[in-house]
C-alpha positions as CSV (number, residue, x, y, z in Angstrom):
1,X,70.4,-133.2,55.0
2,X,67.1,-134.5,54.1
3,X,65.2,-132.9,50.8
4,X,61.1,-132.9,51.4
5,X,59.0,-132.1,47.9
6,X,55.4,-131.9,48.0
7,X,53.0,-132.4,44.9
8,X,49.6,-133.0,44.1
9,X,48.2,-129.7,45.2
10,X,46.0,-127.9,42.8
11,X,42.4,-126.5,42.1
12,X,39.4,-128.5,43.4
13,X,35.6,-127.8,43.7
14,X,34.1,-127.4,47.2
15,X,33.4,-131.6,48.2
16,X,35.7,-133.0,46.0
17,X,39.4,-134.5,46.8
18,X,42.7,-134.2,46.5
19,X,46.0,-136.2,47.7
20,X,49.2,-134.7,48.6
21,X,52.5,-136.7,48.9
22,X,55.7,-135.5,50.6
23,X,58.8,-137.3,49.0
24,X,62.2,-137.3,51.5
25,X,65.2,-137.7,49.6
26,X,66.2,-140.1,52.5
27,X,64.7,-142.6,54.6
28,X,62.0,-141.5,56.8
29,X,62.5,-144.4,59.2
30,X,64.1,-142.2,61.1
31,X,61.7,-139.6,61.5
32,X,60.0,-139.5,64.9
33,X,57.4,-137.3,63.7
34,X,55.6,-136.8,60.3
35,X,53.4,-134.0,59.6
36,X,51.3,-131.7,57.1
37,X,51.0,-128.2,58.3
38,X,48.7,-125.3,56.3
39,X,48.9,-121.3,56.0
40,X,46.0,-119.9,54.8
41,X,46.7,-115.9,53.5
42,X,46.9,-113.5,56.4
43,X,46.5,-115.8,59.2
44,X,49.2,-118.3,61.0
45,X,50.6,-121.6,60.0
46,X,48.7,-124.3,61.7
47,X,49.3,-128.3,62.0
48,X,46.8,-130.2,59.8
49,X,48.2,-133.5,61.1
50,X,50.9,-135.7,62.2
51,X,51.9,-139.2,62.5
52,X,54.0,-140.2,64.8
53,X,56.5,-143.2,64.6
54,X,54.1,-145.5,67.0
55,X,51.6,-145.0,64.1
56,X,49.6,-142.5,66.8
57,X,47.8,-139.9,64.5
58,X,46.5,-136.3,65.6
59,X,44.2,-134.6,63.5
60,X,42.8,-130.8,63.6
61,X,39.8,-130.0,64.7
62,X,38.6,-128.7,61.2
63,X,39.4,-131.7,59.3
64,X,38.5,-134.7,61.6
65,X,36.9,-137.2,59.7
66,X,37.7,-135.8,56.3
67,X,41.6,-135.8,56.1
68,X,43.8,-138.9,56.5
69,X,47.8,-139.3,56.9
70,X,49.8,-142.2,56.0
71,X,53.2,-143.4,54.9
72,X,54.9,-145.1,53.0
73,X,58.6,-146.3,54.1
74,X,59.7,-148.0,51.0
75,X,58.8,-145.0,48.7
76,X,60.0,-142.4,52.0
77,X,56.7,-140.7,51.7
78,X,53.7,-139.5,53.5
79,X,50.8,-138.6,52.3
80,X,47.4,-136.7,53.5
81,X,44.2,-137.7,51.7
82,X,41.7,-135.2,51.4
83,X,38.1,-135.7,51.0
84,X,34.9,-133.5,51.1
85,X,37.5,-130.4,50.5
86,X,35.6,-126.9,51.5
87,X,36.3,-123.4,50.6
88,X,38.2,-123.2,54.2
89,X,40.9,-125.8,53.3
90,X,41.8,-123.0,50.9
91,X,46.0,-122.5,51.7
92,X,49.7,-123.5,51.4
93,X,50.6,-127.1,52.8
94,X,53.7,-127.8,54.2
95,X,55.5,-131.1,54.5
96,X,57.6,-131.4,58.0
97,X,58.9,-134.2,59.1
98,X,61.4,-133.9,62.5
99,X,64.2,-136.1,63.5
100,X,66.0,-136.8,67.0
101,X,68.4,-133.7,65.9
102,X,66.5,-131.8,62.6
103,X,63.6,-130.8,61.1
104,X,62.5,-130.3,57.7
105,X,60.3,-128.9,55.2
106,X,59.0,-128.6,52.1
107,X,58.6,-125.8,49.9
108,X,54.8,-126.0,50.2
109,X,52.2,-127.0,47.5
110,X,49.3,-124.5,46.9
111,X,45.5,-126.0,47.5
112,X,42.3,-124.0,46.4
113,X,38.8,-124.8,46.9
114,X,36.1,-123.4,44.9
115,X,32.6,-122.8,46.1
C-alpha cells in the first residue's frame, strides 16, 4: 500500500504561482502513470495532468502553457508547477498515481485564487 500526501496548496493572487508536491511513501518507479487531478465546488473531478513513465506529458486544455509536471524518483515525488494562476484554477487537487495492479490518492490540498 502506497501513502500519497500533497502540500503546498494555499491562497494566491490571480497571476501569481504556486507549487504542489505529491510525496509516495514508496517508490514511484513503479508507477506507470503520475497525475494531478482538480475538483472545483459543484462541478466534476477533472485531470489537470499526467506523466507517464516514457516521460510523455498530457496537459488540459485550461492550463496548457501555464502548468508543468515533473518528478522526482529519488525523493518519490511529483510535482505540478503553477504559474499565471487565475480565479478558475480555484479547487481541490488530487495526487494519483496508478500502478500495474492499484491506484492511489491523496487526500487533496486546497488552491484559491484571488481576483
Amino acid at each position: 500500500q502506497v501513502q500519497l500526501v500533497e502540500s503546498g496548496g494555499g491562497l494566491v493572487q490571480a497571476g501569481g504561482s504556486l507549487r504542489l508536491s505529491c510525496a509516495a511513501s514508496g517508490s514511484i518507479l513503479s508507477m506507470n502513470v503520475m497525475g494531478w487531478y482538480r475538483q472545483a465546488p459543484g462541478k466534476q473531478r477533472e485531470l489537470v495532468a499526467s506523466l507517464e513513465r516514457t516521460g510523455r506529458t498530457y496537459y488540459g486544455d485550461s492550463v496548457k502553457g501555464r502548468f508543468t509536471i515533473s518528478r522526482d524518483n529519488a525523493k518519490n515525488t511529483v510535482f505540478l508547477q503553477m504559474n499565471s494562476l487565475k480565479f478558475e484554477d480555484t479547487a481541490v487537487y488530487y495526487c494519483n498515481m496508478a500502478g500495474a495492479r492499484y491506484e492511489y490518492w491523496g487526500q487533496g490540498t486546497q488552491v484559491s485564487v484571488s481576483s
